[in-house]
VEXDREN-2710 file (C-alpha; in Angstrom, 1 decimal):
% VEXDREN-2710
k/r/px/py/pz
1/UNK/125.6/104.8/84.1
2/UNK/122.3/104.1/86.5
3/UNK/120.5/107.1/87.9
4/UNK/118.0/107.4/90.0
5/UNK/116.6/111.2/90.5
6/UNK/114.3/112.0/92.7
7/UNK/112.5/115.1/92.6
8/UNK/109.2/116.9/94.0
9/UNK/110.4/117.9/97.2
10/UNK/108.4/120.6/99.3
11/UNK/107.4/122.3/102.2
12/UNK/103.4/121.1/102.9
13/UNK/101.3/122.1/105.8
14/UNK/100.3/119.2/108.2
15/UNK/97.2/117.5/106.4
16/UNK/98.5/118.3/102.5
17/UNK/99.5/116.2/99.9
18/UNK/102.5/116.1/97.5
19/UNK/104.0/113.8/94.9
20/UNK/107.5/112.3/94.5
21/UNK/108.9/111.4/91.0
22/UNK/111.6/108.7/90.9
23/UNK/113.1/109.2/87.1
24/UNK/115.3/106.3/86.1
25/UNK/118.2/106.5/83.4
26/UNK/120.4/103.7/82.7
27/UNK/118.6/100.7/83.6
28/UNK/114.9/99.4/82.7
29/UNK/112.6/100.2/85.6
30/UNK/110.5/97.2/84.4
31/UNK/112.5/94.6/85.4
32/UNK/113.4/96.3/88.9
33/UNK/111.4/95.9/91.8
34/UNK/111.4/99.8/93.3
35/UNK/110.8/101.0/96.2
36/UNK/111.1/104.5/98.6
37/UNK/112.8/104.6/102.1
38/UNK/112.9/108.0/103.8
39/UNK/115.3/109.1/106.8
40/UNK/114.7/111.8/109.4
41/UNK/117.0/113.8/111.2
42/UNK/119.2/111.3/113.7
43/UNK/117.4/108.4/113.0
44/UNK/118.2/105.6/110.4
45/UNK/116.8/105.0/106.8
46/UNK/113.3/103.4/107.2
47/UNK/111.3/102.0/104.7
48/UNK/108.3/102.9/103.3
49/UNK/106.8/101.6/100.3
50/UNK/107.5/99.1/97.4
51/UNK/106.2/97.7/94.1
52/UNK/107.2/94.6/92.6
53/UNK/108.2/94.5/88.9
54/UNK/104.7/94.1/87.5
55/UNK/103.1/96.3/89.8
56/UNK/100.7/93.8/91.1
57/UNK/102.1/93.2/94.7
58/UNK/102.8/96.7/96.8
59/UNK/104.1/97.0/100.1
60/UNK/103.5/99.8/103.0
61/UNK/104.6/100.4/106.3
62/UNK/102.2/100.5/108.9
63/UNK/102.6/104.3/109.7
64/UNK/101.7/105.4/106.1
65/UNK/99.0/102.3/105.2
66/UNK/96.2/104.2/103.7
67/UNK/97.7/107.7/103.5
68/UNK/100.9/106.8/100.9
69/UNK/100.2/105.2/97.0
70/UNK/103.2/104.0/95.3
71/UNK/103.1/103.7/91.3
72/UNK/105.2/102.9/88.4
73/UNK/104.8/104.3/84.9
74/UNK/107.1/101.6/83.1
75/UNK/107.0/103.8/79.5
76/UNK/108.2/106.8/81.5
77/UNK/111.0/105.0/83.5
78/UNK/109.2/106.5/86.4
79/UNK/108.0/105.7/90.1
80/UNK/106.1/107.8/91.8
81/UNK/105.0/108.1/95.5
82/UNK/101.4/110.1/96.2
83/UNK/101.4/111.0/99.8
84/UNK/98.6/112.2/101.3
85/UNK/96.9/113.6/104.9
86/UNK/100.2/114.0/105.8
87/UNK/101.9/114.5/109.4
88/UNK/104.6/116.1/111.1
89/UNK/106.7/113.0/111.4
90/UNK/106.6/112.4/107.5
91/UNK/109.5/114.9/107.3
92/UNK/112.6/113.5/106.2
93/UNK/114.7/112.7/102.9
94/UNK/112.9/109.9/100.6
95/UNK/115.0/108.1/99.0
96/UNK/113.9/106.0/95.7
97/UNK/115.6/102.2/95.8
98/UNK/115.8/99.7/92.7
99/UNK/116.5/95.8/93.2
100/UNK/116.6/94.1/89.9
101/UNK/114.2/90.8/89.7
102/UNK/115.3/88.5/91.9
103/UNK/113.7/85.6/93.8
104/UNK/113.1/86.3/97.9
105/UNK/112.8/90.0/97.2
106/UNK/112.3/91.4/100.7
107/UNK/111.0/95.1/100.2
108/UNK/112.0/96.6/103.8
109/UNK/115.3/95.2/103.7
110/UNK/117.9/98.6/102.9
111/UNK/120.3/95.7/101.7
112/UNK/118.4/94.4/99.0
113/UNK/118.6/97.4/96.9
114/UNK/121.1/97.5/93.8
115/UNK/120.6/101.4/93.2
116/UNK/119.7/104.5/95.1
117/UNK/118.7/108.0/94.5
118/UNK/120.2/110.6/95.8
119/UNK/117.1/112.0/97.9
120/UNK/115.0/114.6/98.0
121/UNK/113.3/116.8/101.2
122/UNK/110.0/116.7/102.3
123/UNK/109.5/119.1/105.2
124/UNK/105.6/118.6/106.8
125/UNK/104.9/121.6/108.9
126/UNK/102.0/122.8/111.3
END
């Protein structure tokens, strides 16, 4: 059975940091392109950052460029999102994604994932 489990939610004040664990069980992370998506109140899953199987090609929306570092620890099963300086509107649920290897991987795309996690809360506060 595949599990994704997220875990390091918090409550951080405007300008903190705080780090999101993605465990895996089930499946071999290293041969899944992973990624994290987060959804606020009333709006709809967005994404936010990816990492291709080897870890040499990331991807980041444009409204966490430079603040957000997505990582993999293939030994530990893990995937990890470092988020820093941030901002109100980071508060939502962030959701870890896996998409095992496949050609015309499109990280944004909520379709393209095989397996999701079943999110945790980050709450960004003034």
């Amino acid at each position: 059975q595949v599990q994704l489990v997220e875990s390091g939610e918090g409550l951080v004040q405007a300008g903190g940091s705080l780090r999101l664990s993605c465990a895996a069980s089930g499946l071999a992370i290293s041969v899944y392109n992973m990624a994290w998506f987060r959804q606020a109140p009333g709006k709809e899953r967005e994404f936010v950052a990816a990492l291709n199987w080897s870890g040499s090609n990331t991807y980041y929306a444009d409204s966490v460029k430079g603040r957000f570092t997505i990582s993999r620890d293939n030994a530990k099963n893990t995937v990890y999102l470092q988020m820093n300086s941030l901002k109100l509107e980071d508060t939502a649920v962030y959701y870890c994604a896996a998409q095992f290897l496949t050609a015309g991987w499109q990280p944004w795309t909520r379709g393209e994932y095989d397996y999701w996690g079943q999110g945790t809360q980050v709450t960004v506060a003034s």
